[in-house]
VOPAGU-2260 file (C-alpha; in pm, 1 decimal, decimal comma):
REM VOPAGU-2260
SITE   aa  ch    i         X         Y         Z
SITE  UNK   A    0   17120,8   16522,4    5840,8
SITE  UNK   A    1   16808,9   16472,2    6047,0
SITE  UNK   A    2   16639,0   16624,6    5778,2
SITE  UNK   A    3   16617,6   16354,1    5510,2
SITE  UNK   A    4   16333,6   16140,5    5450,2
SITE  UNK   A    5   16264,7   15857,7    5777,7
SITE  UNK   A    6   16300,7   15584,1    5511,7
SITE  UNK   A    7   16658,1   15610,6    5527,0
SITE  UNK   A    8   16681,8   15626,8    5916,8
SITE  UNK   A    9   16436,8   15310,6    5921,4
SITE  UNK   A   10   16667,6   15155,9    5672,7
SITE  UNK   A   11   17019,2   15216,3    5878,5
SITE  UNK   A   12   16801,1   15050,6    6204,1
SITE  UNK   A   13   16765,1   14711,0    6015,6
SITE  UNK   A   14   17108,6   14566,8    6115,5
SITE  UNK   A   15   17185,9   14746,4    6478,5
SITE  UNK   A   16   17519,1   14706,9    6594,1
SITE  UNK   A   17   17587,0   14834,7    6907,9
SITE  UNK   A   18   17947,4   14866,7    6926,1
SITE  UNK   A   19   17921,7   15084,3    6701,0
SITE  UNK   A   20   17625,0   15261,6    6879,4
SITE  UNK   A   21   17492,9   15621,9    6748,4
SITE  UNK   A   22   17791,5   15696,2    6504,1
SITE  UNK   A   23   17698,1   15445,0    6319,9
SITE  UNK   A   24   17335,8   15557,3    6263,7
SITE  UNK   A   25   17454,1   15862,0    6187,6
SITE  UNK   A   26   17679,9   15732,8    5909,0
SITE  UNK   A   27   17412,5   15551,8    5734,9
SITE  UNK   A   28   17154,3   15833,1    5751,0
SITE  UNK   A   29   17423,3   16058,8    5600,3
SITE  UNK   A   30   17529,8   15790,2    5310,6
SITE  UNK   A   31   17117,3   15819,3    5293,0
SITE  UNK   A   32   17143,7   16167,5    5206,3
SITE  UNK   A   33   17421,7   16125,2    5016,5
SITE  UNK   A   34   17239,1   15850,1    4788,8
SITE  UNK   A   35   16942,4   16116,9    4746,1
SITE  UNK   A   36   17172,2   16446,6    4633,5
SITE  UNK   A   37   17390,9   16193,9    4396,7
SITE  UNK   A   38   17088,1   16161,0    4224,4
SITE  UNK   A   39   17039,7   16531,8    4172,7
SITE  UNK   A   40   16713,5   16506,6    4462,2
SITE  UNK   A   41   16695,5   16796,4    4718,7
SITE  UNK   A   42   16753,6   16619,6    5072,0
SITE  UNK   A   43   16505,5   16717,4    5370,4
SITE  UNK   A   44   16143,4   16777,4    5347,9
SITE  UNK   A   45   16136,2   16918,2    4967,0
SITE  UNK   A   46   16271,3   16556,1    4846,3
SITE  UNK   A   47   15907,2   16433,0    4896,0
SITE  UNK   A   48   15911,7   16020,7    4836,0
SITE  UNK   A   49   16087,5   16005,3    4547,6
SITE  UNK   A   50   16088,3   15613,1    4396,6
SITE  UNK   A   51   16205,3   15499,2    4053,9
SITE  UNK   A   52   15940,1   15319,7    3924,5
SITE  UNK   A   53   16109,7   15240,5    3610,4
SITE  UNK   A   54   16475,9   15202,1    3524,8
SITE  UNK   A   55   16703,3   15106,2    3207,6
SITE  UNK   A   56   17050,0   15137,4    3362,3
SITE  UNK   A   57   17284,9   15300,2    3127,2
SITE  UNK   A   58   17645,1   15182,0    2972,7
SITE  UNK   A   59   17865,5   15287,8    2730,0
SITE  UNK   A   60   17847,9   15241,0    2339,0
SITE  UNK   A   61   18038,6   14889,5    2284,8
SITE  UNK   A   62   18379,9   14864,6    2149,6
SITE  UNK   A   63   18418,0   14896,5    1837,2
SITE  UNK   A   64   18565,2   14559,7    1769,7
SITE  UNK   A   65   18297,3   14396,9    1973,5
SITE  UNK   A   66   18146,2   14104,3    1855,7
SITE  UNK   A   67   17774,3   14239,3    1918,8
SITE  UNK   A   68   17714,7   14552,7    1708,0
SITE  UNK   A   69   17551,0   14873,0    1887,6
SITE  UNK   A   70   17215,6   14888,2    1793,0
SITE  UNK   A   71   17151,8   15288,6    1814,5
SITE  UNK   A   72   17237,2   15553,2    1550,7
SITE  UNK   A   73   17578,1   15669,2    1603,8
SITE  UNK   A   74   17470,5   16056,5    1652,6
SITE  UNK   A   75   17131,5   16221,6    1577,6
SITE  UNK   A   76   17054,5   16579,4    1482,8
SITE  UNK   A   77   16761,5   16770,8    1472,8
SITE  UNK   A   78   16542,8   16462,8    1593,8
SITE  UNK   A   79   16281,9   16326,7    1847,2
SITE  UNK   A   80   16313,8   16027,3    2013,1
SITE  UNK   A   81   16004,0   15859,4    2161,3
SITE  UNK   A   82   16045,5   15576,1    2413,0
SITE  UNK   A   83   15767,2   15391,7    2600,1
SITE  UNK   A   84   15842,1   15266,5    2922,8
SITE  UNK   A   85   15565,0   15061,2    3197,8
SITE  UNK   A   86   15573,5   15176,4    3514,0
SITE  UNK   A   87   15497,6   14975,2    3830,4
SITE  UNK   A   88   15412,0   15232,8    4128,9
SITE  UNK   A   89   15160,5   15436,3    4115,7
SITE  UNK   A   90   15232,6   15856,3    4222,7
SITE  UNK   A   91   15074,9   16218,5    4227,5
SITE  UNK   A   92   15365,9   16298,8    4033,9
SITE  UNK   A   93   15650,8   16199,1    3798,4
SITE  UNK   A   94   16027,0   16316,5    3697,5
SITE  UNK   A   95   16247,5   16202,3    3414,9
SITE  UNK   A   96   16599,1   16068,6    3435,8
SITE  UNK   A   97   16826,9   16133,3    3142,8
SITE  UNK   A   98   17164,5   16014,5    3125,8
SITE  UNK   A   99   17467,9   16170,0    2923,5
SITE  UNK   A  100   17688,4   15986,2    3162,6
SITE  UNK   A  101   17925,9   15786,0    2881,0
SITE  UNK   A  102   17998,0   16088,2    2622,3
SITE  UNK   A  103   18290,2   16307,1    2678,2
SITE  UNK   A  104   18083,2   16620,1    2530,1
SITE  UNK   A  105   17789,7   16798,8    2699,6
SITE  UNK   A  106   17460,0   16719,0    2551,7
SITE  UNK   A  107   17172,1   16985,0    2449,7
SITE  UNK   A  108   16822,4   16874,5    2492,3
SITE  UNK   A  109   16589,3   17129,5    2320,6
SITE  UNK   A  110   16287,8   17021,4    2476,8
SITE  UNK   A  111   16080,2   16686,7    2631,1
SITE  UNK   A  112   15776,6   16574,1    2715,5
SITE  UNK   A  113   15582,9   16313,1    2903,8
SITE  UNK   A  114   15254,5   16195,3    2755,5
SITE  UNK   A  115   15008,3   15867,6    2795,3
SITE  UNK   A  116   15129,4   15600,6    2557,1
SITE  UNK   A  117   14943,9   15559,5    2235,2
SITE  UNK   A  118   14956,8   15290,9    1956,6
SITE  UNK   A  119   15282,1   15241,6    1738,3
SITE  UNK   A  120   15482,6   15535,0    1868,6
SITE  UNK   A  121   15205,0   15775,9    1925,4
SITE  UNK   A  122   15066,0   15931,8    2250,7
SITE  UNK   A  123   14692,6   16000,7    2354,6
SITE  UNK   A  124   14564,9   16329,7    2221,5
SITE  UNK   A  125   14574,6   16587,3    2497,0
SITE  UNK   A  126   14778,5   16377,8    2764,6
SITE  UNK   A  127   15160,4   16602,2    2673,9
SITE  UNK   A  128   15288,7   16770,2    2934,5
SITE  UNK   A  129   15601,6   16955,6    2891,6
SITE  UNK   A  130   15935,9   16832,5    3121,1
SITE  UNK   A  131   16172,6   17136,5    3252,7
SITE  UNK   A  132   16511,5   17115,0    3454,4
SITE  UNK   A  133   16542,3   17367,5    3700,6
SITE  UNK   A  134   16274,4   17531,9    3510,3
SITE  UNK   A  135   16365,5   17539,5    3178,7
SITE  UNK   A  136   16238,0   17330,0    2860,2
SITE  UNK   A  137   16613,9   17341,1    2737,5
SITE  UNK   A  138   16909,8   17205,1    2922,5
SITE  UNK   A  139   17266,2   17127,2    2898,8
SITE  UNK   A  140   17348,1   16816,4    3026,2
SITE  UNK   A  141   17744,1   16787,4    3153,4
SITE  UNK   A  142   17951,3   16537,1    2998,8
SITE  UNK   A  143   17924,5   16233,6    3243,6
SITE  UNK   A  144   17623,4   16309,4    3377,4
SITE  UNK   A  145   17265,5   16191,7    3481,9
SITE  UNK   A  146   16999,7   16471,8    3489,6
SITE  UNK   A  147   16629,4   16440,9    3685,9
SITE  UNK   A  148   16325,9   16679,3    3550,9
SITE  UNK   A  149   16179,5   16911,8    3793,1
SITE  UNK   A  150   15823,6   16701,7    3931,5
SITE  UNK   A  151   15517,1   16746,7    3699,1
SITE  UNK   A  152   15194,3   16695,5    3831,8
SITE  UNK   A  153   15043,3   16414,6    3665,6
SITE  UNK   A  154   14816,2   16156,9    3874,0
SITE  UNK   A  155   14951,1   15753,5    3742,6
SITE  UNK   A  156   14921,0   15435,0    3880,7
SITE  UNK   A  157   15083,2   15092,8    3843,0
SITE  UNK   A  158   15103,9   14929,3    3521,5
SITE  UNK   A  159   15032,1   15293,7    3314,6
SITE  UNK   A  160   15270,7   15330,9    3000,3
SITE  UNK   A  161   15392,2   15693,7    2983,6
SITE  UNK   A  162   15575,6   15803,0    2607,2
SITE  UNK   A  163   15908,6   16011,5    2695,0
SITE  UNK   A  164   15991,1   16225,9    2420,2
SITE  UNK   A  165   16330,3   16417,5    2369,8
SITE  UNK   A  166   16403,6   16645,2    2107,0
SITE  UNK   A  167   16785,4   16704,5    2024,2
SITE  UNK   A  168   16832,5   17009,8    1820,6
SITE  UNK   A  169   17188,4   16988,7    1729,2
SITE  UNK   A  170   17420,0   16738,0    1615,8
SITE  UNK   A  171   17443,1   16440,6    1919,4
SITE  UNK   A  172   17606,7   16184,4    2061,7
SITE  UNK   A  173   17450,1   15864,3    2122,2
SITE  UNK   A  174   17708,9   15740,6    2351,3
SITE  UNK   A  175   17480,6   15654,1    2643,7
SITE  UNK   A  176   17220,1   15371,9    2625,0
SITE  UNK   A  177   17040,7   15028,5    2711,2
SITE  UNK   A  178   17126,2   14785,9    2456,5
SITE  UNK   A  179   16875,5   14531,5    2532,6
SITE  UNK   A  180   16577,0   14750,6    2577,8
SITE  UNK   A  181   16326,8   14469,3    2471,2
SITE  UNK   A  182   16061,2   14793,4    2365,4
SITE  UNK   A  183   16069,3   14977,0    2009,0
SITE  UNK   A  184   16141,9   15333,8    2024,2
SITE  UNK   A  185   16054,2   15597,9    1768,7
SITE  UNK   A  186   16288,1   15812,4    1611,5
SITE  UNK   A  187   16155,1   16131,1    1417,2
SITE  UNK   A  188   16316,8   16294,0    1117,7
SITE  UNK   A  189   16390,5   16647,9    1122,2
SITE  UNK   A  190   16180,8   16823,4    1368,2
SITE  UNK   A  191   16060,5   16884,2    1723,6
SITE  UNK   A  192   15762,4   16659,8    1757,1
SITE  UNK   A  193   15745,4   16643,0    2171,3
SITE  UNK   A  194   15418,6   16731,0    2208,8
SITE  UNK   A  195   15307,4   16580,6    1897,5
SITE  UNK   A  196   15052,7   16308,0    1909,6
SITE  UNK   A  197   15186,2   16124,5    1622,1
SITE  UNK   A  198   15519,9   16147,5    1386,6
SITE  UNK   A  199   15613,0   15930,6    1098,0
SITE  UNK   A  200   15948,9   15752,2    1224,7
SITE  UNK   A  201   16249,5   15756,1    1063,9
SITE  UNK   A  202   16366,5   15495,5    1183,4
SITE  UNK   A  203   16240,9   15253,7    1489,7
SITE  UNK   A  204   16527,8   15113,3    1758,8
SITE  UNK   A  205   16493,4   14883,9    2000,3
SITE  UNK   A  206   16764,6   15002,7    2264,7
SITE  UNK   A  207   16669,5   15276,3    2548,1
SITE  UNK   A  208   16818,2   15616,8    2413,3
SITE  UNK   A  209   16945,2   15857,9    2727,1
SITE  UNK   A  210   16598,1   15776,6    2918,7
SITE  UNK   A  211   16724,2   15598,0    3257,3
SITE  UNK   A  212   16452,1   15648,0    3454,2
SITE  UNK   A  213   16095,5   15774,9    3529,7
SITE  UNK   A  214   16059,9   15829,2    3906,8
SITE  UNK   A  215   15665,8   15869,9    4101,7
SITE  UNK   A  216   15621,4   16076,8    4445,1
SITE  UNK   A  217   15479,2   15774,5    4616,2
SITE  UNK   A  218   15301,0   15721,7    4914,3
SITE  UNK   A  219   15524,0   15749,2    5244,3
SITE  UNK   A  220   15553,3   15371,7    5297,7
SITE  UNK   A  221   15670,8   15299,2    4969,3
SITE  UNK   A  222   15977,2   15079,0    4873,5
SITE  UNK   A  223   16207,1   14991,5    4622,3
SITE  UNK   A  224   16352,8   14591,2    4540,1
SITE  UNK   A  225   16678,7   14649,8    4304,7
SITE  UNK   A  226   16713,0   14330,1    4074,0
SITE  UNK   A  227   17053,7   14382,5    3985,1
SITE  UNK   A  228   17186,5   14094,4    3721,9
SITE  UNK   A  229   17261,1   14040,2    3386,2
SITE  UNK   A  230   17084,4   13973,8    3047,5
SITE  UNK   A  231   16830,5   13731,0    3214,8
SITE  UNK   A  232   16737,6   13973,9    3476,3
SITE  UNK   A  233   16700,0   14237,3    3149,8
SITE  UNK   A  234   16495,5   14045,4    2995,7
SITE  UNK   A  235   16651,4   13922,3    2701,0
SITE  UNK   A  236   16461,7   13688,8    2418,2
SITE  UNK   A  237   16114,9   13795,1    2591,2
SITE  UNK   A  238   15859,9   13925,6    2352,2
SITE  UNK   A  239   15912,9   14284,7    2243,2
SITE  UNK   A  240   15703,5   14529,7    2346,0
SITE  UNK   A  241   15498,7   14293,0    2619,8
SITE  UNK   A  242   15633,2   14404,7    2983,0
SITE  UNK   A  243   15715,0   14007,8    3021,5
SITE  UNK   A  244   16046,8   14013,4    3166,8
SITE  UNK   A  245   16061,4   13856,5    3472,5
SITE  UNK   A  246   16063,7   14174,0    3645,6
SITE  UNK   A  247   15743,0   14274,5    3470,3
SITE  UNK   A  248   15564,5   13948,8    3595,3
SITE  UNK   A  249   15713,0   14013,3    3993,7
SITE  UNK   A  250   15611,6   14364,5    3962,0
SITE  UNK   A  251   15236,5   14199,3    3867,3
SITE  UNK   A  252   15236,6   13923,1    4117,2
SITE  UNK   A  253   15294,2   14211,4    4405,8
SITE  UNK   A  254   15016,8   14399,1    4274,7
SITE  UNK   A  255   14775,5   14115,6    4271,7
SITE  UNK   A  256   14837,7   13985,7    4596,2
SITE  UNK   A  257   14729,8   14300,0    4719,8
SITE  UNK   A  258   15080,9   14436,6    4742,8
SITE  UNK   A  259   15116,3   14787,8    4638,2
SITE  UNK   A  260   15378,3   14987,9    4793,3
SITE  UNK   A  261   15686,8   14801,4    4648,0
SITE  UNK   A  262   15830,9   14958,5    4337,0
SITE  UNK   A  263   16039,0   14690,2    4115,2
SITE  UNK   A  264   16344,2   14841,5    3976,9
SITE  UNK   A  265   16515,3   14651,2    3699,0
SITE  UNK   A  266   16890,9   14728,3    3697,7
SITE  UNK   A  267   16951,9   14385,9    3464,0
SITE  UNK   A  268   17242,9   14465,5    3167,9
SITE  UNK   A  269   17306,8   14233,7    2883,6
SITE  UNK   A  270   17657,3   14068,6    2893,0
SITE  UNK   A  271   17705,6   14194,6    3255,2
SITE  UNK   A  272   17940,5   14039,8    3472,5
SITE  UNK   A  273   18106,7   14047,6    3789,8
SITE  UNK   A  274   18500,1   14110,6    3720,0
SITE  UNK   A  275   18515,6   14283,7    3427,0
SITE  UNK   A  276   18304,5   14584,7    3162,1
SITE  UNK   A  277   18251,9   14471,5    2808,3
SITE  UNK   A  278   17854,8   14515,8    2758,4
SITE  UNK   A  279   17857,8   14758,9    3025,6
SITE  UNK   A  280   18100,0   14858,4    3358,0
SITE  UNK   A  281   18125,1   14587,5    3574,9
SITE  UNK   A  282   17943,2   14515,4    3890,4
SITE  UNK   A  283   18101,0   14675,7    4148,2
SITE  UNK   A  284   18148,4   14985,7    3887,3
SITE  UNK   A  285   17767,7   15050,3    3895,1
SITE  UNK   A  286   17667,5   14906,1    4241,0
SITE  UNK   A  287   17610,4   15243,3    4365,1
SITE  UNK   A  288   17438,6   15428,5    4097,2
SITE  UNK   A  289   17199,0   15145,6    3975,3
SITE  UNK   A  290   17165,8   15002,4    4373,0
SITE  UNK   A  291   17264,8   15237,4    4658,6
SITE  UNK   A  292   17186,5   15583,9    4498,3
SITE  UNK   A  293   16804,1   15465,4    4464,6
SITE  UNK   A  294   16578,8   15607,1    4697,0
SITE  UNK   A  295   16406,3   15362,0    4933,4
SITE  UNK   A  296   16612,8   15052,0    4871,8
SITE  UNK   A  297   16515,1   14790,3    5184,6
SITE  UNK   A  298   16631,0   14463,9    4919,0
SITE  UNK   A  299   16854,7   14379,6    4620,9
SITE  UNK   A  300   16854,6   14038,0    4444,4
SITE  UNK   A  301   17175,7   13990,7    4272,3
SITE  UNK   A  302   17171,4   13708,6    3994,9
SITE  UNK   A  303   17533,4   13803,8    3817,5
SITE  UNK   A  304   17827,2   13532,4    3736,4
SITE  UNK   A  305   17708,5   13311,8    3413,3
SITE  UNK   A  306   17901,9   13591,6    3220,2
SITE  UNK   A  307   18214,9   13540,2    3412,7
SITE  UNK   A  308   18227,9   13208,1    3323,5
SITE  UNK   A  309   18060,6   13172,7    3000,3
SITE  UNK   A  310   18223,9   13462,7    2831,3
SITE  UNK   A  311   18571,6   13335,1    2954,7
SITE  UNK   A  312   18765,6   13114,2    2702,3
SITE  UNK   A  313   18594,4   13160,1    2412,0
SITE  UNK   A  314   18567,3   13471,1    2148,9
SITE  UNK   A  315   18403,7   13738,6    2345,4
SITE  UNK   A  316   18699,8   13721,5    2609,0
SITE  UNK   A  317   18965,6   13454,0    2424,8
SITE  UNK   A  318   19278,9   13532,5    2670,3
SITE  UNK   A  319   19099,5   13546,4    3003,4
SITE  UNK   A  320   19086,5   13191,8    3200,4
SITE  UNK   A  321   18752,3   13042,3    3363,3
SITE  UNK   A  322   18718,6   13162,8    3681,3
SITE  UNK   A  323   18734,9   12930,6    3973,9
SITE  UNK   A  324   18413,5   12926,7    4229,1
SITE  UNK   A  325   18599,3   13080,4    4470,3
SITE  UNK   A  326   18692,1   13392,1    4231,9
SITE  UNK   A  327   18297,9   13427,2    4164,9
SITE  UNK   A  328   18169,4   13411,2    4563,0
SITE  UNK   A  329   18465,7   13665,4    4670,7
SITE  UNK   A  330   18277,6   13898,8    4450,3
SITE  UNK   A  331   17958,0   13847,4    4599,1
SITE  UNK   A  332   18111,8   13858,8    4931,6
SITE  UNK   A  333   18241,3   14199,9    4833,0
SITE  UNK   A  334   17899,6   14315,6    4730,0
SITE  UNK   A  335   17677,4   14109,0    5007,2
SITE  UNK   A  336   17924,4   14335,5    5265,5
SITE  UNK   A  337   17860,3   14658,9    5083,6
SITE  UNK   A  338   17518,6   14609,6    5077,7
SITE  UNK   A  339   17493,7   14536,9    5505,8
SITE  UNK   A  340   17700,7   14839,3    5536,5
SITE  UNK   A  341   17368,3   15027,4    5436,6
SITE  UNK   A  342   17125,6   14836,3    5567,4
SITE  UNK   A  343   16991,6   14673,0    5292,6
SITE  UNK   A  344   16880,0   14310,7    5248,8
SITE  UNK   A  345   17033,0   14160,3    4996,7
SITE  UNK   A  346   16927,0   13758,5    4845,3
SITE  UNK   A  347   17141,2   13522,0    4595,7
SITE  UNK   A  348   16964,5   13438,3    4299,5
SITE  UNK   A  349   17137,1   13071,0    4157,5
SITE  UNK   A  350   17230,5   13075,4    3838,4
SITE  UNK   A  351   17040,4   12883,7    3616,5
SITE  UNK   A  352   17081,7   12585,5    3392,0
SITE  UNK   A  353   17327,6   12665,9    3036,0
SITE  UNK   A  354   17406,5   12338,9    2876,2
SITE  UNK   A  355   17481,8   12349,1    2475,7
SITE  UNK   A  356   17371,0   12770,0    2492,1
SITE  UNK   A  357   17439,6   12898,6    2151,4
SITE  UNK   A  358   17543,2   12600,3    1989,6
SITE  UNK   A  359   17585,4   12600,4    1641,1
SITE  UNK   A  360   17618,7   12981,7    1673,5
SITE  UNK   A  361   17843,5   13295,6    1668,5
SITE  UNK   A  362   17899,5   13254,9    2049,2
SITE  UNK   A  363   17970,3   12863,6    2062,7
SITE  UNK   A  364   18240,2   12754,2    2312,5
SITE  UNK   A  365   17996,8   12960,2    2590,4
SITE  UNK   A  366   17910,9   12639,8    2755,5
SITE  UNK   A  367   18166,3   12368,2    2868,4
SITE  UNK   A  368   18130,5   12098,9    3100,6
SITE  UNK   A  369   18437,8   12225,0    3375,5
SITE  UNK   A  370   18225,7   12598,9    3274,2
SITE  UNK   A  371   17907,1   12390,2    3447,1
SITE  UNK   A  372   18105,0   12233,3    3740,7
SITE  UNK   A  373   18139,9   12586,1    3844,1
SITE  UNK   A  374   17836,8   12731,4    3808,6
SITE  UNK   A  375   17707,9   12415,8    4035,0
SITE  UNK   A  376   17992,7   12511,0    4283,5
SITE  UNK   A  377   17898,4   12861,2    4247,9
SITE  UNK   A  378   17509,3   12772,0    4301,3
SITE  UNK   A  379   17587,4   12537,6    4616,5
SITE  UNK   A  380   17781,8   12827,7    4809,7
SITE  UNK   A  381   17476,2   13082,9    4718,5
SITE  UNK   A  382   17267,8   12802,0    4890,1
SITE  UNK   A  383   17445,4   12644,2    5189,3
SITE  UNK   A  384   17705,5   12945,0    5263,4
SITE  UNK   A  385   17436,9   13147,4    5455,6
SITE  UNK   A  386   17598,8   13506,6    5341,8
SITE  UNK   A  387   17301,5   13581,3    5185,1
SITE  UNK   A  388   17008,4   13724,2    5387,6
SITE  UNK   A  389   16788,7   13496,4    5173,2
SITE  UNK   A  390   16812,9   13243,3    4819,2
SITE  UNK   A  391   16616,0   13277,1    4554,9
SITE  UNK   A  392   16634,3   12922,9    4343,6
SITE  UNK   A  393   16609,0   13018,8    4007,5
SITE  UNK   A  394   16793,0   12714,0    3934,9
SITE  UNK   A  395   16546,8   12451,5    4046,7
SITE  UNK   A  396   16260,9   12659,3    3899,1
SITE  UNK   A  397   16369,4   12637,7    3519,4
SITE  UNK   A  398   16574,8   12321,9    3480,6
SITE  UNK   A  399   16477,9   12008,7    3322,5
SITE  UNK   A  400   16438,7   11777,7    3609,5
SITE  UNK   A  401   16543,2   11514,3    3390,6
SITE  UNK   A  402   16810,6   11662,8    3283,4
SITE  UNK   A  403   16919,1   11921,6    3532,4
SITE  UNK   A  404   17199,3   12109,2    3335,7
SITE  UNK   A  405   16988,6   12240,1    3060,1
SITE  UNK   A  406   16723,2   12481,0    3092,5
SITE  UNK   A  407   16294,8   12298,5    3032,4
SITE  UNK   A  408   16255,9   12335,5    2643,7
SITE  UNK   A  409   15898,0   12453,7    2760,9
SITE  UNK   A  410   16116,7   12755,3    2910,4
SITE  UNK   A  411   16411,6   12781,1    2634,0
SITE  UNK   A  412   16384,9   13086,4    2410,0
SITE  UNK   A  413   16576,8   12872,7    2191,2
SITE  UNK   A  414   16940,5   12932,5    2246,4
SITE  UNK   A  415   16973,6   12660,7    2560,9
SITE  UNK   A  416   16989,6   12998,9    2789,7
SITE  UNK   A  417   16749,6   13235,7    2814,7
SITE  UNK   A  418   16425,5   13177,0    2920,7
SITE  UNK   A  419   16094,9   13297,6    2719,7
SITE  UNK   A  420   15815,1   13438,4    2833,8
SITE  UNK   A  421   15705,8   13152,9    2999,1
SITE  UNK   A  422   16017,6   13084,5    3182,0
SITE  UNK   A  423   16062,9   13464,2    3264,5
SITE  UNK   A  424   15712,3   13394,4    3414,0
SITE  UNK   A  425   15798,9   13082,8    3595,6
SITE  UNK   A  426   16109,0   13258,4    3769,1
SITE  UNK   A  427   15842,4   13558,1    3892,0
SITE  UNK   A  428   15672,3   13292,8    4036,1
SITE  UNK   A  429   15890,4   13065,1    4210,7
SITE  UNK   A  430   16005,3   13348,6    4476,8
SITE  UNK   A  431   15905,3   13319,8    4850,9
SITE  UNK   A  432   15712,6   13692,7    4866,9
SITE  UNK   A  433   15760,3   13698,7    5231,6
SITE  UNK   A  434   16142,6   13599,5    5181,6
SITE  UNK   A  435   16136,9   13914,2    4930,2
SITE  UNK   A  436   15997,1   14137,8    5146,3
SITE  UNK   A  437   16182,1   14021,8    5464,0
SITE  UNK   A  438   15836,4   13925,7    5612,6
């Protein structure tokens, strides 16, 4: 085990305790290793320093009786898809992470590419490079399963927009995606158009398609931050197509403070919650493949629990009671105790203000005053408990003052809330950077 990378020893040294002396070490340096071949990465010297620069975590199609429809086609055949994504580390080189994980059937891809973003779906003339798995252009990906392209030797830096394209030659299952992708992908008709420069689309989506990730072989003191939360975190009501989740503007502010060697990672799904799947598994369901199994993790913000108690009592969960306070901070007990057990730092982000959200509308009944009394109680243990490493007020940074229980109309996207993009900008902005980075 002494073979994998030292940023996974470093990481197991951050909380020493000696009673449990060297086996414990040991233990985290192999759940290091672990993390690394879970994501299909070589351990010891050939893993290089792997970090996912961008990430759309995955989740199953929604139920069918839902009360949000799924957004991509049901199955495609004989298509390309063409998705943009930003990254926000620079590298010498770049893999792909696709992700069949929710179908029950294997899934064929017939070829993909990587390529310098153009305008409106297109990709700058010359810039395709061909992805392979294991060496082919053609692979098989298992039912339940993430795959990573072998490395391709492209030079990128922070901030560059790469165009995945994936061409599916037979008939497909959508069944794994990102709902709330916030970017417009392309989808062909009939054809293999990979290394095209431009296609005329079929149709245009604006949910992430099987493309999880894009990973960069960084330098060797590169990092990752996991924000791991729920629609807010994802970015939800911020302008399509602009990078201004708040993510995006963190992912800035690092960079221009001089601050180059953190990668970002967005693991923020729509409708998420802490107790129970619905748009998307859980928390604790995908704590280790969208937290622990990332390379170079040092810090996680969680910002997760407005779900729990918005969703509760009203149509998108009718039977299921508001949970208490107490029911919400057991789970981030759960998850704060899971995180120390590898090492890595992990902050409470409070929830933020949600009076009279979607009044009027097809979700009405979110919001309730008792709803609010927890969320407050909920907010005061993430502040004053001290189980978190660190708090991130996200809380203070977006309410009215005047009238603390609703979100500052200058930062309402217009349902009472999400934030816009100046609010997503204004949460990017209120963190302590040295609380982040555990300066």
């Amino acid at each position: 085990m002494t073979a994998c990378r030292q940023r996974t020893g470093e990481r197991a040294q951050l909380r020493p305790n000696p009673a449990l002396g060297i086996w414990r070490g040991a233990f985290n340096s192999f759940l290091g290793c672990v993390a690394l071949l879970a994501l299909g990465m070589p351990s010891g010297s050939h893993a290089g320093d792997w970090i996912t620069a961008w990430s759309a975590s995955p989740h199953p199609r929604f139920a069918p009786d839902f009360i949000l429809p799924n957004t991509p086609p049901k199955s495609l055949t004989n298509q390309t898809i063409r998705q943009v994504a930003r990254l926000n580390l620079g590298g010498s080189k770049v893999r792909v992470v696709i992700s069949n994980e929710y179908n029950d059937l294997p899934l064929h891809i017939g070829a993909a590419s990587v390529a310098a973003a153009g305008e409106g779906g297109g990709i700058v003339e010359g810039s395709s490079q061909a992805l392979t798995f294991a060496g082919a252009e053609a692979i098989r990906i298992p039912q339940g399963a993430r795959i990573i392209s072998d490395p391709v030797e492209r030079s990128v830096s922070a901030f560059d927009s790469l165009a995945v394209s994936i061409y599916l030659p037979n008939d497909s299952l959508i069944e794994t995606y990102h709902w709330d992708g916030v970017q417009t992908a392309y989808i062909s008709g009939p054809g293999n158009f990979v290394a095209h420069p431009a296609f005329d689309a079929e149709m245009t989506n604006p949910s992430r398609m099987l493309l999880s990730g894009i990973m960069v072989d960084a330098p060797a003191d590169a990092r990752a931050i996991v924000l791991f939360g729920d629609s807010i975190t994802d970015g939800n009501c911020s302008t399509v197509d602009a990078n201004h989740r708040y993510p995006d503007f963190l992912a800035e502010r690092l960079h221009a403070g001089g601050i180059t060697n953190v990668a970002i990672i967005n693991a923020g799904v729509s409708g998420a919650r802490l107790f129970k799947d619905g748009m998307g598994e859980s928390a604790l369901a995908r704590l280790d493949s969208e937290v622990f199994a990332q390379p170079g993790v040092t810090t996680m913000v969680i910002m997760l629990g407005i779900n729990d108690i918005g969703w509760s009592a009203m149509a998108l969960d009718p039977w299921n009671p508001v949970p208490s306070s107490a029911d919400v901070t057991r789970m981030y007990q759960m998850i704060i105790d899971r995180a120390h057990m590898l090492g890595i730092r992990i902050l409470g982000a409070t929830l933020t203000p949600f009076a009279d959200s979607f009044q009027g509308a097809i979700l009405e009944g979110y919001y309730s005053e008792a709803k609010n009394a927890v969320r407050q109680e909920v907010n005061a243990w993430i502040r004053d408990s001290g189980a978190f490493d660190g708090v991130i007020d996200f809380d203070t940074a977006v309410r009215d003052p005047e009238n603390p229980d609703y979100i500052l109309e200058a930062y309402d996207c217009g349902d009472n809330l999400h934030p816009n993009d100046a609010g997503y900008k204004a949460m990017a902005e209120s963190i302590d950077l040295d609380l982040l980075l555990g300066n």
